[in-house]
OpenMM code with the backbone's topology and positions (N, CA, C; nanometers):
from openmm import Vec3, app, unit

residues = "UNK UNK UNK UNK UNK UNK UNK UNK UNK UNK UNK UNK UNK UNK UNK UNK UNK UNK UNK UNK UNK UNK UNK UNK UNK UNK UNK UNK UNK UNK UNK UNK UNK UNK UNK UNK UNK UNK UNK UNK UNK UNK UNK UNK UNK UNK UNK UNK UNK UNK UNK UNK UNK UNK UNK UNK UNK UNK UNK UNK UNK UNK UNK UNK UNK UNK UNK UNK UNK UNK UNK UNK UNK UNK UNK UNK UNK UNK UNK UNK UNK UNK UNK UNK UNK UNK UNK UNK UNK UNK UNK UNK UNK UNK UNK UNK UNK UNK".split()
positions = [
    Vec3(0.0847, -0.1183, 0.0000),
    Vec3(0.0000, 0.0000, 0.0000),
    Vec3(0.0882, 0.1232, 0.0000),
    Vec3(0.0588, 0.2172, -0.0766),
    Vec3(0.1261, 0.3512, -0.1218),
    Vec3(0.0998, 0.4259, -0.0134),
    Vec3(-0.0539, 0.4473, -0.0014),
    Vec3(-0.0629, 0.5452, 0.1358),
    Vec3(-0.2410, 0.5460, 0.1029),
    Vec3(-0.3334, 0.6367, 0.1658),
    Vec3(-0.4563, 0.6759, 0.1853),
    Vec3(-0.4964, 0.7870, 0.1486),
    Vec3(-0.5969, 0.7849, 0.0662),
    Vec3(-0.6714, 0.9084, 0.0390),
    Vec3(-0.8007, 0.9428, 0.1831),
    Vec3(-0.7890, 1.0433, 0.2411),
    Vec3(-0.8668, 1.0665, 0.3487),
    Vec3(-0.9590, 1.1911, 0.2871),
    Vec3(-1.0946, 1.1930, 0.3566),
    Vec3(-1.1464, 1.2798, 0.3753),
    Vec3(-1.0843, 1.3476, 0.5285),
    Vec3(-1.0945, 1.5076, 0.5072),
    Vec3(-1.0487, 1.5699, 0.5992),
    Vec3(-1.1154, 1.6721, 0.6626),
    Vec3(-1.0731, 1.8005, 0.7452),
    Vec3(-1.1542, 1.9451, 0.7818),
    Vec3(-1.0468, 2.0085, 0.7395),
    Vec3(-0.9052, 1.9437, 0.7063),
    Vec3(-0.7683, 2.0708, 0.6647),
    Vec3(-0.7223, 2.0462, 0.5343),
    Vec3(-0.7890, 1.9102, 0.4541),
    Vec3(-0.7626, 1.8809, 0.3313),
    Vec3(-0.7809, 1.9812, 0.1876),
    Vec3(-0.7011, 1.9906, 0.0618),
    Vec3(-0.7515, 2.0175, 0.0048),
    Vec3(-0.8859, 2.0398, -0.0481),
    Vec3(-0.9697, 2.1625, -0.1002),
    Vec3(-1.1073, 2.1382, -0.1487),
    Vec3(-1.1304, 2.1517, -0.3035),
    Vec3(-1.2197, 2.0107, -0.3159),
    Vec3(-1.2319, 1.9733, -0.4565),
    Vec3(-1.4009, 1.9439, -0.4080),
    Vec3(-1.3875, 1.9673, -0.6083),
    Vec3(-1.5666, 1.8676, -0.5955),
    Vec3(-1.5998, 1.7435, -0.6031),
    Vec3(-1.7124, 1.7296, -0.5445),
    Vec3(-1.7546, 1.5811, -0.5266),
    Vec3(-1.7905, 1.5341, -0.6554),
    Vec3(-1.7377, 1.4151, -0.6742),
    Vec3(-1.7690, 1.3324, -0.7752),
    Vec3(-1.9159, 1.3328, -0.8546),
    Vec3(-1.9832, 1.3028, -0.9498),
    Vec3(-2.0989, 1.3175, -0.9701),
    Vec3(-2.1264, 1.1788, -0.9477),
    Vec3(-2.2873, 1.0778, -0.9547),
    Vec3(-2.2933, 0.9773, -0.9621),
    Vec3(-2.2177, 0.9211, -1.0419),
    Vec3(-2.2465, 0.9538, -1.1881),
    Vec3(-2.2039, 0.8480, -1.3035),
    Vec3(-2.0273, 0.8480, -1.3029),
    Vec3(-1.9440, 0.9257, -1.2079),
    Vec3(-1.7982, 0.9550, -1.2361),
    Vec3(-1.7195, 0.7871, -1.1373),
    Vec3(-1.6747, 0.7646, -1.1747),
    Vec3(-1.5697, 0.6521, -1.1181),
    Vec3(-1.4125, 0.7052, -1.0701),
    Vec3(-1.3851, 0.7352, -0.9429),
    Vec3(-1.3276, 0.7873, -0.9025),
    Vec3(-1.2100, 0.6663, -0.8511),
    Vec3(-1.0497, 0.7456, -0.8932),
    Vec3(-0.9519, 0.6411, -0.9402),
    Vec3(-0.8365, 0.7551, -0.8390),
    Vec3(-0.7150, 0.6632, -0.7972),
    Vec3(-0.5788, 0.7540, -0.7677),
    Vec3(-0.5183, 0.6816, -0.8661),
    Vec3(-0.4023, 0.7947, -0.8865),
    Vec3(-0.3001, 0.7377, -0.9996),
    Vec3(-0.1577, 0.8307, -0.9773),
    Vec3(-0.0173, 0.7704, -1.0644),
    Vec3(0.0339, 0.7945, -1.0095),
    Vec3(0.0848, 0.8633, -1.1615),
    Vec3(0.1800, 0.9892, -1.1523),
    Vec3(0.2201, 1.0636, -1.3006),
    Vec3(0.1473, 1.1412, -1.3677),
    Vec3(0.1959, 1.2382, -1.4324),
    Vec3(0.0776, 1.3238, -1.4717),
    Vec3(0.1453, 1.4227, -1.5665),
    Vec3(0.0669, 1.3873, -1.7169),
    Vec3(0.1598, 1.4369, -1.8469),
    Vec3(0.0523, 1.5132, -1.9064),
    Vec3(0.0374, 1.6153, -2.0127),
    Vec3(-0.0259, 1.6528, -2.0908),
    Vec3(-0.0904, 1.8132, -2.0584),
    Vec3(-0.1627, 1.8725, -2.1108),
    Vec3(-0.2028, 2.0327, -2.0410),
    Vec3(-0.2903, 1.9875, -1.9834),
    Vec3(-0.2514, 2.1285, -1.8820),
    Vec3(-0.3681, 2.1306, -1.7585),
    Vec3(-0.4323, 2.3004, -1.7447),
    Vec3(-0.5266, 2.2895, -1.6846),
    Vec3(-0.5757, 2.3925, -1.6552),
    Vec3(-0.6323, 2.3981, -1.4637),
    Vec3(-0.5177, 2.4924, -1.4500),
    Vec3(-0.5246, 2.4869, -1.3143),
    Vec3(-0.5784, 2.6019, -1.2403),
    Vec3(-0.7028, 2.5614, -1.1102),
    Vec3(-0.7606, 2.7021, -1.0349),
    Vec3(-0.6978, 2.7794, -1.0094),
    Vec3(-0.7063, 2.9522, -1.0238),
    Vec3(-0.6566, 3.0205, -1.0036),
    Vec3(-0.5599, 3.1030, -1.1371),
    Vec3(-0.5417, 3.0302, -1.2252),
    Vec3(-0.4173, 3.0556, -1.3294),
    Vec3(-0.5281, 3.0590, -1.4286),
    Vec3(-0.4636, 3.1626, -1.5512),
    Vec3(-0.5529, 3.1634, -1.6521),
    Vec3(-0.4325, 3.0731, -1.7606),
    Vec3(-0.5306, 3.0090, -1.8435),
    Vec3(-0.4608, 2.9457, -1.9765),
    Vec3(-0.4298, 2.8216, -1.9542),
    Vec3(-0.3162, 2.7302, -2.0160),
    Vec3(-0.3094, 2.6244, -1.9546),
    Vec3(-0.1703, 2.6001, -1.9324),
    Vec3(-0.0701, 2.5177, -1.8716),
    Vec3(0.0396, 2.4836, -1.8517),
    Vec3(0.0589, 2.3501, -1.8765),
    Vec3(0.2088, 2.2547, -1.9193),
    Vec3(0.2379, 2.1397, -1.9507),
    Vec3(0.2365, 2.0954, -1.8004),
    Vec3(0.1916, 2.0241, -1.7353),
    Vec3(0.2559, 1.9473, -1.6918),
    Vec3(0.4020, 1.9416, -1.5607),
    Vec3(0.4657, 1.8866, -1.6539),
    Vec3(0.6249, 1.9273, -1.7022),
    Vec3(0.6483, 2.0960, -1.5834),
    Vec3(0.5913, 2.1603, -1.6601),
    Vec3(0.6226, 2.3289, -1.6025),
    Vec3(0.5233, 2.3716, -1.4748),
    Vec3(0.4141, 2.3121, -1.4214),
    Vec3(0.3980, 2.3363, -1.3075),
    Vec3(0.4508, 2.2656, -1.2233),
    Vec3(0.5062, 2.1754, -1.2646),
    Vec3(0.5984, 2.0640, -1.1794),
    Vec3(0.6935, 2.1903, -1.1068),
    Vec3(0.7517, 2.2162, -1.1889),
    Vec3(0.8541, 2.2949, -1.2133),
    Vec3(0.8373, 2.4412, -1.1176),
    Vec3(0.6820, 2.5103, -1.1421),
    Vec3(0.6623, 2.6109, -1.1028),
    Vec3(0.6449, 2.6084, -0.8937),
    Vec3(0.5911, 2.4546, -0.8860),
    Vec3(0.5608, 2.3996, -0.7666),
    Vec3(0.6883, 2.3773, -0.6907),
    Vec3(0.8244, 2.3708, -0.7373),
    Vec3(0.9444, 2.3525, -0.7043),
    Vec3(0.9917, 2.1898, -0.6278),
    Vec3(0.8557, 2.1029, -0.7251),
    Vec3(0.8627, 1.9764, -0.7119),
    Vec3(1.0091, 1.8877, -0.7750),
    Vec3(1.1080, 1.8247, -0.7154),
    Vec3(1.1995, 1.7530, -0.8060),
    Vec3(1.1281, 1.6847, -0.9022),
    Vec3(1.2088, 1.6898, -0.9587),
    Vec3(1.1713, 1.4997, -1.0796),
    Vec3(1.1532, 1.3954, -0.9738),
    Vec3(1.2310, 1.3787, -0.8874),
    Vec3(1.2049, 1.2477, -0.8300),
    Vec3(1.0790, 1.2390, -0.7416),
    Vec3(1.0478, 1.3671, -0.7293),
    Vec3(0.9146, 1.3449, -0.6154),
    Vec3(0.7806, 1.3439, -0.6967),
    Vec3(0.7772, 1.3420, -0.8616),
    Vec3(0.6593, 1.3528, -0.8672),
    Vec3(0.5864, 1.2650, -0.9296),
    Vec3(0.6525, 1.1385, -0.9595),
    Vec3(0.5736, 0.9969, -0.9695),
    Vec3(0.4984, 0.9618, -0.7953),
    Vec3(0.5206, 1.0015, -0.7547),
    Vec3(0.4933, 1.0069, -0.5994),
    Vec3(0.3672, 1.0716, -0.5287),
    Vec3(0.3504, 1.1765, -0.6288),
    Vec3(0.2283, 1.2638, -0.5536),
    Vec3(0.1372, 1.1844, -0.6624),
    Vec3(-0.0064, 1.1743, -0.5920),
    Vec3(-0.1101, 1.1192, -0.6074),
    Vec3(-0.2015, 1.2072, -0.6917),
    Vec3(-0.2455, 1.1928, -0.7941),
    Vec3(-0.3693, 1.2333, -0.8602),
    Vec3(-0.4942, 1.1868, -0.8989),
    Vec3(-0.5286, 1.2120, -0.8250),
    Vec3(-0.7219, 1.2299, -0.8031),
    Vec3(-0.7603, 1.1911, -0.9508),
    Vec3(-0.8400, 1.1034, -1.0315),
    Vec3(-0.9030, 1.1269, -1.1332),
    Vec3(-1.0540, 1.1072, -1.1200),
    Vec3(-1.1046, 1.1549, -1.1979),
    Vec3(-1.2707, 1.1192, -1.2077),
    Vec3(-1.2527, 1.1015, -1.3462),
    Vec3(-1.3100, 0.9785, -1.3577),
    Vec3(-1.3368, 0.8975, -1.4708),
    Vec3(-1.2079, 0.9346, -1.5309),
    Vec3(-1.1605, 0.9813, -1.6992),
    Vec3(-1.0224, 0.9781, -1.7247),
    Vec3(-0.9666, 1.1027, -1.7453),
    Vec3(-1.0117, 1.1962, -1.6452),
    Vec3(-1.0234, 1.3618, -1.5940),
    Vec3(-0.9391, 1.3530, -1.4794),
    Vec3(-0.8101, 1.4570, -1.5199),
    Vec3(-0.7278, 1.4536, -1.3553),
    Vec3(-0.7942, 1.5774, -1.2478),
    Vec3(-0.8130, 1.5605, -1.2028),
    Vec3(-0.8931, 1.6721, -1.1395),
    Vec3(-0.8018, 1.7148, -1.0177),
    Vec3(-0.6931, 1.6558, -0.9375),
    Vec3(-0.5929, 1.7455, -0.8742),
    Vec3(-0.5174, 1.6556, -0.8624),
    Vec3(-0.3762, 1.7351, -0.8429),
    Vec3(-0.2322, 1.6919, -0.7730),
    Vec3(-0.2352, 1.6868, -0.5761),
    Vec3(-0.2804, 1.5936, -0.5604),
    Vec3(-0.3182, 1.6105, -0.3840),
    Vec3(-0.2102, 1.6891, -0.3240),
    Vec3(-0.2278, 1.7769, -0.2376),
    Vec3(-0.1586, 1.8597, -0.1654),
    Vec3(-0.0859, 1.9771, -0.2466),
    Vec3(-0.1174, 1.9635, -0.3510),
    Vec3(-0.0278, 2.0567, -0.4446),
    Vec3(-0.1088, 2.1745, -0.5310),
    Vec3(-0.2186, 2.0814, -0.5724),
    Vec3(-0.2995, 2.2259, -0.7224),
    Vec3(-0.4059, 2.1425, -0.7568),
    Vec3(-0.4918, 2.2202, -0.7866),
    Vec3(-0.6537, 2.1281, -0.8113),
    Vec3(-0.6623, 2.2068, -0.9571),
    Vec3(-0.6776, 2.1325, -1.0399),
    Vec3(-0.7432, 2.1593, -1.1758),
    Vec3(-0.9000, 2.1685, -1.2067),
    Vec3(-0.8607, 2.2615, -1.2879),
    Vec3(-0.9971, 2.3807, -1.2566),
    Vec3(-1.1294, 2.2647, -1.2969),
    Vec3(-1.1511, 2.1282, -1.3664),
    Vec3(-1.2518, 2.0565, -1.3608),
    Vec3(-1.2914, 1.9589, -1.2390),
    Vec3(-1.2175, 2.0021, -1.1242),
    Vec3(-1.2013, 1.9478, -0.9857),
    Vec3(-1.2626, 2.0872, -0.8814),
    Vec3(-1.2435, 2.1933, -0.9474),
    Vec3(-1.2843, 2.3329, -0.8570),
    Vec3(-1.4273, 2.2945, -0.7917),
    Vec3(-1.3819, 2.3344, -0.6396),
    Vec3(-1.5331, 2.3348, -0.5770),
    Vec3(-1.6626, 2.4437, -0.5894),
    Vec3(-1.7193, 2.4474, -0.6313),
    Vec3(-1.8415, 2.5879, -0.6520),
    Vec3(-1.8988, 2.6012, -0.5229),
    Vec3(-1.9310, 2.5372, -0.4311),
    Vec3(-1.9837, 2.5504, -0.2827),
    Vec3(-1.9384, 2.4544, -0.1671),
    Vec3(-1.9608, 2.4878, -0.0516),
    Vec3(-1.9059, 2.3700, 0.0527),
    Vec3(-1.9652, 2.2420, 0.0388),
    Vec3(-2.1352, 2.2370, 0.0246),
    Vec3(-2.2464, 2.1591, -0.0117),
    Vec3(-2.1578, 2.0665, -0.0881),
    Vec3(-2.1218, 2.0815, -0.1927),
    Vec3(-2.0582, 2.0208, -0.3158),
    Vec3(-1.9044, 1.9405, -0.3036),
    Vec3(-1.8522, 2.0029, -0.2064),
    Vec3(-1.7120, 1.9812, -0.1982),
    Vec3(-1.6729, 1.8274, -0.0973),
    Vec3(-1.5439, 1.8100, -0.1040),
    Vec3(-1.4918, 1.7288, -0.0273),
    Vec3(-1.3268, 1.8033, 0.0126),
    Vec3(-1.2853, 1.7816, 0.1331),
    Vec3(-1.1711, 1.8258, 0.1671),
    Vec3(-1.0577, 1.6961, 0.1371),
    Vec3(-0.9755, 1.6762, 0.0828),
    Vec3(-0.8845, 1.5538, 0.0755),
    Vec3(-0.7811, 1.5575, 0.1375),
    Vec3(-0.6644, 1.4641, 0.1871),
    Vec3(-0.5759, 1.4851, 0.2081),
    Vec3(-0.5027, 1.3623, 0.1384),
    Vec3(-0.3659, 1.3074, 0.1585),
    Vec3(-0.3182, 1.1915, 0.1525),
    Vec3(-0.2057, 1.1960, 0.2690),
    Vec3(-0.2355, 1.0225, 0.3237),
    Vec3(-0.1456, 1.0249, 0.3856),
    Vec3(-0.0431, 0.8762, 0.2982),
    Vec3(0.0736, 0.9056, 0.3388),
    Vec3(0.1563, 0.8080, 0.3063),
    Vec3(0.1879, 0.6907, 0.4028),
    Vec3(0.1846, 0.5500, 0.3459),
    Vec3(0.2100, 0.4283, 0.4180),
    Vec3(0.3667, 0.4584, 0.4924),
] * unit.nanometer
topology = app.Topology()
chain = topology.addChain("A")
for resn in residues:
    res = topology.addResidue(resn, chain)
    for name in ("N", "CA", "C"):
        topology.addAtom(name, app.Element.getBySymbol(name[0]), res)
């Protein structure tokens, strides 16, 4: 076991899954993103970068998907199709590591 996805009260806030979404962790994370807060989109690659994440740490951090939608980097940046619109709606996450 890698570690636990927790619900929290200090966790990141994302939105709750819809029914029909199948909610997955995974590990790596390539291609553009569009992240809350930032306008436009970034590789990948360069918020890695902007986050002052090594290379080696970021097969490591956990990403949230709904269905084959990354919706955040846990502890790090929530992508804006993960953004919470109300508390009602939301979930706080955290991860802990094994």
């Amino acid at each position: 076991q890698l570690g636990s996805l927790l619900l929290s009260e200090q966790g990141m806030r994302i939105r709750r899954p819809h029914p029909d979404e199948q909610v997955s962790v995974r590990f790596g994370l390539k291609g553009k993103l569009h992240i809350v807060g930032r306008s436009g989109s970034r590789s990948a690659k360069k918020l890695w970068q902007e986050y002052a994440i090594p290379p080696w740490m970021r097969e490591q951090i956990p990403i949230l998907y709904y269905n084959e939608q990354p919706i955040a980097a846990i502890g790090v940046f929530v992508m804006r199709e993960g953004e919470a619109q109300n508390d009602a709606a939301s979930w706080q996450v955290v991860w802990h590591m094994a």
